[in-house]
C-alpha positions as CSV (number, residue, x, y, z in Angstrom):
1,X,221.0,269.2,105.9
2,X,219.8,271.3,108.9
3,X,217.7,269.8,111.7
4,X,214.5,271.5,112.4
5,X,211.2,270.2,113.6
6,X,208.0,270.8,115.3
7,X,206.0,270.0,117.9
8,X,203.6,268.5,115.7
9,X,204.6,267.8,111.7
10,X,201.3,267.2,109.6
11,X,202.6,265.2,106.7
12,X,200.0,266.2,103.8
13,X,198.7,269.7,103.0
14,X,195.6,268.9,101.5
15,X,192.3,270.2,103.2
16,X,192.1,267.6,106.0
17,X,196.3,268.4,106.6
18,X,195.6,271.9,107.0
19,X,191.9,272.0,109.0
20,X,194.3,269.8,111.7
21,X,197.3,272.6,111.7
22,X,194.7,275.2,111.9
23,X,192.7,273.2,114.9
24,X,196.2,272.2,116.6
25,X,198.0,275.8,115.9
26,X,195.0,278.1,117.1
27,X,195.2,275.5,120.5
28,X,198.8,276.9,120.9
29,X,200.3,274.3,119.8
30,X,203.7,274.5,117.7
31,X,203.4,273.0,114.0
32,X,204.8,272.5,111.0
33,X,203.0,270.7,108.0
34,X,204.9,269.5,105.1
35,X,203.8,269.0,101.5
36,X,205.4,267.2,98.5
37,X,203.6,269.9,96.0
38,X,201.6,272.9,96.5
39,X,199.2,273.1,99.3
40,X,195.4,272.5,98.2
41,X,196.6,272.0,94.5
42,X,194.9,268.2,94.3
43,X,191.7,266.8,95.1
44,X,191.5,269.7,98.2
45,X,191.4,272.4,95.9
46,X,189.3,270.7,93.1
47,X,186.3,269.0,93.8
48,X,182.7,269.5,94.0
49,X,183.0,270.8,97.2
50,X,179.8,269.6,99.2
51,X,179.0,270.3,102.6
52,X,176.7,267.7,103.4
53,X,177.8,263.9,104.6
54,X,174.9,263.1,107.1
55,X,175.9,259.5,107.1
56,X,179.4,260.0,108.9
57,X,179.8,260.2,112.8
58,X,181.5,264.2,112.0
59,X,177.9,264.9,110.6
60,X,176.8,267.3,113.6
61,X,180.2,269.0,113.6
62,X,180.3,269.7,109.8
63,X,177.3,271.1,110.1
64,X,178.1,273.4,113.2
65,X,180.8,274.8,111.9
66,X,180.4,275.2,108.8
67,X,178.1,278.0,108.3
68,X,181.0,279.8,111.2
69,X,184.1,279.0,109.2
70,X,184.4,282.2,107.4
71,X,184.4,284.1,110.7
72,X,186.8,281.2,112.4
73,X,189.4,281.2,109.8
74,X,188.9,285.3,109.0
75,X,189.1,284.1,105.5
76,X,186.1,283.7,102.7
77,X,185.3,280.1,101.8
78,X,182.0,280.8,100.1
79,X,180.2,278.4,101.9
80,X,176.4,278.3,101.2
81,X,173.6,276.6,103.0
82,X,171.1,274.2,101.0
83,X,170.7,271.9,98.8
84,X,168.6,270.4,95.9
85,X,169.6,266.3,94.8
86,X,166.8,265.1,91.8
87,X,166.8,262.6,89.1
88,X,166.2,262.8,85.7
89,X,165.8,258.8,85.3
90,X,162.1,257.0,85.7
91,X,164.1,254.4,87.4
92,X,165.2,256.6,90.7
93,X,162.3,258.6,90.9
94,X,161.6,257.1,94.2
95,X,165.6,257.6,95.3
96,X,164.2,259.7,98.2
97,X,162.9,256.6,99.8
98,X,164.3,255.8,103.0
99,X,166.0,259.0,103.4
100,X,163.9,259.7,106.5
101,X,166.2,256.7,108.2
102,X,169.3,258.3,107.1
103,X,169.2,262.0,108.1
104,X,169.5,262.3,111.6
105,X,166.8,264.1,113.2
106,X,166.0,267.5,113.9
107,X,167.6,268.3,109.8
108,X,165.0,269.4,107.6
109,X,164.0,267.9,104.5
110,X,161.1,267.8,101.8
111,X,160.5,266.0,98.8
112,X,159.9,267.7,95.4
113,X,158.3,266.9,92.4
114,X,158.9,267.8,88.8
115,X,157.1,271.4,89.0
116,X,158.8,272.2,92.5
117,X,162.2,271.4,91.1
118,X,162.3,273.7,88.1
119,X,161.1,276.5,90.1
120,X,164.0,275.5,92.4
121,X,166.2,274.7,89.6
122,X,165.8,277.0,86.7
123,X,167.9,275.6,84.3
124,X,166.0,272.4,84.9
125,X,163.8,270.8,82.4
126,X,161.2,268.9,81.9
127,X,163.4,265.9,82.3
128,X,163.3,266.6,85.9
129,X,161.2,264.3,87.7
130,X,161.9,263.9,91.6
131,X,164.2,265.1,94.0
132,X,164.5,266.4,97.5
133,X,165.9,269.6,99.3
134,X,168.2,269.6,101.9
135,X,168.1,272.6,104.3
136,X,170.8,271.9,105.5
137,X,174.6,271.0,104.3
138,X,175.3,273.1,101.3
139,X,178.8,273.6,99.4
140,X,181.8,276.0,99.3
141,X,184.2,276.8,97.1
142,X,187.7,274.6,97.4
143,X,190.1,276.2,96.3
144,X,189.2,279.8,98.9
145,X,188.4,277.5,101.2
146,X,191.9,275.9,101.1
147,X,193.9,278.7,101.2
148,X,191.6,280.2,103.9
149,X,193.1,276.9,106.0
150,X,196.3,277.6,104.8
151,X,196.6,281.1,105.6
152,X,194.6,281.1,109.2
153,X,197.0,278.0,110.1
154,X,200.0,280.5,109.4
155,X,198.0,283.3,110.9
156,X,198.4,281.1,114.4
157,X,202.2,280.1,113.9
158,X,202.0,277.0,112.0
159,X,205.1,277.0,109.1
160,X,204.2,275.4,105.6
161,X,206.8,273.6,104.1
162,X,205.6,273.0,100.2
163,X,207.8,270.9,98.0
164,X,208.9,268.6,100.7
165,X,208.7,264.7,99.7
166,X,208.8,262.7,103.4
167,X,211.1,259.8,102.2
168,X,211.0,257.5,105.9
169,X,210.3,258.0,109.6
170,X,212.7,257.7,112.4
171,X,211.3,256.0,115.6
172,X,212.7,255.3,119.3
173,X,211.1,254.2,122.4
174,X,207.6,253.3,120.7
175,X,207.2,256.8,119.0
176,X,208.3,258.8,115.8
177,X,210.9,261.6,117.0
178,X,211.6,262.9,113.5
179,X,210.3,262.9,110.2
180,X,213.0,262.2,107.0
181,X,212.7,264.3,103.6
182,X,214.2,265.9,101.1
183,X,214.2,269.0,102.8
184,X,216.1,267.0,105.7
185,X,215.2,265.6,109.3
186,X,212.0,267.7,110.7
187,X,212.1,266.6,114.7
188,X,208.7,266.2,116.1
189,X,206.5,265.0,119.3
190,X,203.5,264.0,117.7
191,X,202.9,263.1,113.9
192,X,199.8,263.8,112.0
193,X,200.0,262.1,108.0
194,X,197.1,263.1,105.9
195,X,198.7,262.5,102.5
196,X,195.3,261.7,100.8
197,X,196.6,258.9,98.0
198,X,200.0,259.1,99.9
199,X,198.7,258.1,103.5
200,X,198.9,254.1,102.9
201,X,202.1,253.9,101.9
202,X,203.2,256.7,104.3
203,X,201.4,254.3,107.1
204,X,202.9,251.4,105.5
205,X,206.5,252.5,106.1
206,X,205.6,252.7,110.1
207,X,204.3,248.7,109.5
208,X,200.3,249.5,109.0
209,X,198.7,248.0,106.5
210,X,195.9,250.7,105.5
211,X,194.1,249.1,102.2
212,X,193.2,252.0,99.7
213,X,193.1,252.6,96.1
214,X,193.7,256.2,94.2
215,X,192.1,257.6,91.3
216,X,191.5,260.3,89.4
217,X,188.7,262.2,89.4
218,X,188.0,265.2,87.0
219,X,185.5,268.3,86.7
220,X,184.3,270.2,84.0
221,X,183.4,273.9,84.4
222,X,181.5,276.3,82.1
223,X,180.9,279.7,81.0
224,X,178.9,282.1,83.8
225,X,175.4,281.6,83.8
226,X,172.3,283.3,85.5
227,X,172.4,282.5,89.4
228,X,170.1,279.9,90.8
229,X,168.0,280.3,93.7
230,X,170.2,277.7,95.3
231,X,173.7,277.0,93.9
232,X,174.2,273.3,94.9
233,X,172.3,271.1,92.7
234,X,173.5,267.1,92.2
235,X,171.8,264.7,90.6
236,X,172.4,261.9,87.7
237,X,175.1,260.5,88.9
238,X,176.6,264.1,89.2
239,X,177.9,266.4,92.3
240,X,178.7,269.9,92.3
241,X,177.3,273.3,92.1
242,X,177.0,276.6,90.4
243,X,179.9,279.1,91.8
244,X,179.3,283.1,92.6
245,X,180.4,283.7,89.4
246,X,177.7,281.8,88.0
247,X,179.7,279.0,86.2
248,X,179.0,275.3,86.7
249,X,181.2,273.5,88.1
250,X,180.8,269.2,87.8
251,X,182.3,265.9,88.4
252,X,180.9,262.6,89.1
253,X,183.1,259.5,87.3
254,X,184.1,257.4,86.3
255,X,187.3,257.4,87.9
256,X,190.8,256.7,86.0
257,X,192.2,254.1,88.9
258,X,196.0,254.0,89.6
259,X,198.4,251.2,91.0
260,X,200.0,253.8,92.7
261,X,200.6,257.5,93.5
262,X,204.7,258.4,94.2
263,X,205.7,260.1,97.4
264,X,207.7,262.4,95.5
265,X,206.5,263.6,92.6
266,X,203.7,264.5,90.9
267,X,200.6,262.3,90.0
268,X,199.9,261.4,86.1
269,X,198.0,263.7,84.6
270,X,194.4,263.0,83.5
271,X,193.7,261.8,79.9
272,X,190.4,263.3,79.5
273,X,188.5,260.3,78.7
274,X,185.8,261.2,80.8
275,X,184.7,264.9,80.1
276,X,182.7,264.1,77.4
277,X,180.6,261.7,79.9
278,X,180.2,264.8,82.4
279,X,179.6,267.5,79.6
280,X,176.7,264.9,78.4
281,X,175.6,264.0,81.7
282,X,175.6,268.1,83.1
283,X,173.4,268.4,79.6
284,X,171.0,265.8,80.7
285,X,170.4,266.9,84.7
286,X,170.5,270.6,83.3
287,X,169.1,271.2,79.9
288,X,168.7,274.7,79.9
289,X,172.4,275.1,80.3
290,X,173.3,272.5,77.6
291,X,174.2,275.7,75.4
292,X,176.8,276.5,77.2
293,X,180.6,276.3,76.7
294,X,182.9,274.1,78.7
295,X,186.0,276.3,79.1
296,X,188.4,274.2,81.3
297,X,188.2,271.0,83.7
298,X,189.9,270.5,86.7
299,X,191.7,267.1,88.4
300,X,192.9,265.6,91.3
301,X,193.9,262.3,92.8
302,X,191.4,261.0,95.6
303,X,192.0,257.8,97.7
304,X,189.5,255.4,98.3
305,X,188.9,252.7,101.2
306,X,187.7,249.4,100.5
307,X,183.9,250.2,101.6
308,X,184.2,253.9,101.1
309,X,184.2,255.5,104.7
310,X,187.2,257.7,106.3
311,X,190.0,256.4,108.6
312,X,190.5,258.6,111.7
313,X,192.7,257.0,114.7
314,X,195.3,257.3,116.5
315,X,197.8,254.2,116.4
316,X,198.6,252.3,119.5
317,X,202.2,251.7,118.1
318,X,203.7,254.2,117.5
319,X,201.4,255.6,119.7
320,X,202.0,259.1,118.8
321,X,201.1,258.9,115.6
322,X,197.4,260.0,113.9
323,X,196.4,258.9,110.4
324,X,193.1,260.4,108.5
325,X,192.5,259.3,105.2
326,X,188.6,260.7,103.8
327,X,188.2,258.7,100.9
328,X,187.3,261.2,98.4
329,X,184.7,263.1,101.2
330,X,187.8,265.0,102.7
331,X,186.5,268.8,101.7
332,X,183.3,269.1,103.1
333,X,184.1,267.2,106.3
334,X,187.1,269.1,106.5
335,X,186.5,271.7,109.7
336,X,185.5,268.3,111.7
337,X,187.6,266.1,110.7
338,X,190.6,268.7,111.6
339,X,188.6,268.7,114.8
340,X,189.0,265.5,115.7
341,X,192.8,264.8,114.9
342,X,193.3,267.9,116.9
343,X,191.7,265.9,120.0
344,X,193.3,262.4,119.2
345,X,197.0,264.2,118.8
346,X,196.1,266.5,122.6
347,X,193.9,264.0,123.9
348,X,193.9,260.8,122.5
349,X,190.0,261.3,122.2
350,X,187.4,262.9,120.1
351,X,185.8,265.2,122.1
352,X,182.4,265.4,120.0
353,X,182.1,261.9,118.2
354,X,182.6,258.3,118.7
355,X,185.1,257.2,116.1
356,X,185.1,253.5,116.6
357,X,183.5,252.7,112.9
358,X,186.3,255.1,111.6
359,X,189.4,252.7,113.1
360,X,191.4,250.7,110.5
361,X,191.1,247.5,112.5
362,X,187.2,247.0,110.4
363,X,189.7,245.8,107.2
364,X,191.3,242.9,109.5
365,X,190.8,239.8,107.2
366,X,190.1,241.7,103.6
367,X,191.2,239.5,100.9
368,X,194.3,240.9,99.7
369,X,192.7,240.7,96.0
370,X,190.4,243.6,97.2
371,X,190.6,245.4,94.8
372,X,189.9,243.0,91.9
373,X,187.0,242.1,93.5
374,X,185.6,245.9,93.3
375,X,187.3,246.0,89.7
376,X,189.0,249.1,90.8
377,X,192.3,248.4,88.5
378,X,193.9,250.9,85.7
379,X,192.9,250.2,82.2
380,X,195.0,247.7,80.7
381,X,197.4,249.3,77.8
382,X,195.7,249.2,74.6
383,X,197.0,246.3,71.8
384,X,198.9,247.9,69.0
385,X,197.3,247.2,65.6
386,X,200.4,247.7,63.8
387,X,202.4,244.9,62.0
388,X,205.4,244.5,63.0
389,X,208.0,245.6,59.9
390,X,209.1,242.4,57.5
């Protein structure tokens, strides 16, 4: 097959993938990203798609950019500022507590009651008894926002390659010179893998050992309803938000865990066994919409580190390599995580955060029963009940 290549080949076109070709491409640099599927077709392009992680170290820069990417990218992503989290359970009505130690300051906050959150909420009830909003953070829609990566990274140079399975790496001299697929041998001077559920084994094939566990993870959405005041409402165990259109659009568990996720073709699909949770749940947070009709769900395959935070780093061997995996907060960190590989593939820094809690080096010593311990395991098959013929 013909030898091609890149400067830089980002292996993964999911959002964080693309953010990096976008951030690398517009910086002149020369890129090619490859993708086993279609670009933004998983988790990327289906997810709740909140803009508001204040516990990560890519807090600030999410936030800065965010309300800019539509102008950045020249692309719509819907992105909308705000956001309203309250509980319909007696038993977190005082979830708000400590919050004040957890949002960095100068981000403003209040706390609601009951009243304030239906007339923040309309299709609240009377169910609702506490919550917060967030004026800040917010949510945007994944699937624009996706393609709006996708086409602004082409829009600076950067070649997508969909249907391209990476099958091994070739190294010399300390580094990866080339990339193996079935497309054929893609040279390269620097290597960026954000494969999502792929990225461990992709890692594991260079001799990393990055501990993570996929899963599914589905959404319901519904029939248009009247606008909200403010679109992104979570609560209940639930994330997600009402879209311009005025459908609702929610996830929130339980996950279908997998052993594994091939490099080369595509995940299981979803057996459904948790819409009816969400339907009941999205019922319960927001009564006044229980009426209305689910009319499709959406899934995708997320990965997940042991204690739930991202990996962003650049290895020392082969020491031109960058992994980011986001466990399952890839979307709304997305413009700052992109960001920052950009910096650790030019300069071998972030230029606007310290990443040290984001290193893989925090898993040394994890017990390699892991994930037993979290009980994040596929269901076992379910026991016939059928004689066996006489």
């Amino acid at each position: 097959m013909a030898n091609t290549g890149a400067s830089v080949v980002v292996v993964g076109g999911g959002v964080t993938g693309l953010s990096a070709a976008w951030w690398l491409a517009r910086s002149g640099v020369d890129v090619t990203i490859l993708e086993k599927g279609i670009v933004g077709f998983e988790a990327s392009g289906r997810n709740g798609g909140g803009c508001t992680h204040y516990q990560s170290p890519l807090f600030h820069e999410e936030q800065r950019l965010w309300p800019q990417m539509d102008e950045l990218l020249g692309y719509p992503t819907e992105y909308r500022r705000e956001r309203i989290v309250f509980q319909v359970d007696e038993r977190k009505a005082d979830f708000h507590e400590g919050l004040a130690m957890r949002i960095p300051a100068g981000y403003r906050w209040e706390v609601l009651d009951g009243k304030q959150v239906r007339e923040l909420v309309p299709l609240a009830g009377d169910s609702a008894i506490s919550g917060v909003h967030l004026h800040f953070g917010g949510h945007a829609n994944p699937q624009r926002a996706s393609q709006a990566y996708a086409w602004a990274a082409q829009d600076q140079g950067a070649r997508i390659r969909q249907h391209v399975a990476v099958r091994g790496f070739e190294t010399a001299g300390g580094r990866v010179v080339a990339v193996e697929t079935s497309a054929g041998r893609f040279g390269c001077d620097a290597l960026v893998i954000a494969a999502g559920p792929q990225t461990g084994a992709l890692m594991g094939m260079l001799g990393h050992d990055l501990p993570m566990a996929p899963a599914r993870a589905e959404m319901i959405v519904t029939e248009p309803l009247p606008l909200m005041p403010i679109g992104g409402v979570d609560g209940h165990g639930l994330y997600g938000r009402q879209t311009l259109r005025g459908n609702l659009a929610y996830g929130g568990g339980p996950h279908e865990w997998y052993d594994d996720v091939a490099l080369d073709t595509a995940p299981p699909r979803p057996s459904g066994s948790v819409l009816r949770s969400l339907a009941r749940r999205v019922a319960e947070l927001l009564p006044r919409a229980a009426h209305a009709r689910v009319i499709r769900s959406w899934a995708g395959v997320i990965e997940n580190t042991p204690d739930g935070r991202p990996v962003i780093e650049r290895l020392s061997a082969p020491d031109n390599v960058t992994a980011a995996t986001m466990s399952s907060v890839g979307f709304g960190l997305s413009p700052a995580s992109g960001h920052a590989i950009r910096d650790l593939v030019l300069d071998g820094v972030c230029s606007f955060a310290d990443l040290g809690k984001l290193g893989s080096a925090r898993f040394a010593g994890l017990p390699a029963d892991w994930r037993r311990q979290l009980n994040w395991l596929p269901p076992e098959p379910a026991a016939s009940n059928m004689r066996a013929p006489l």
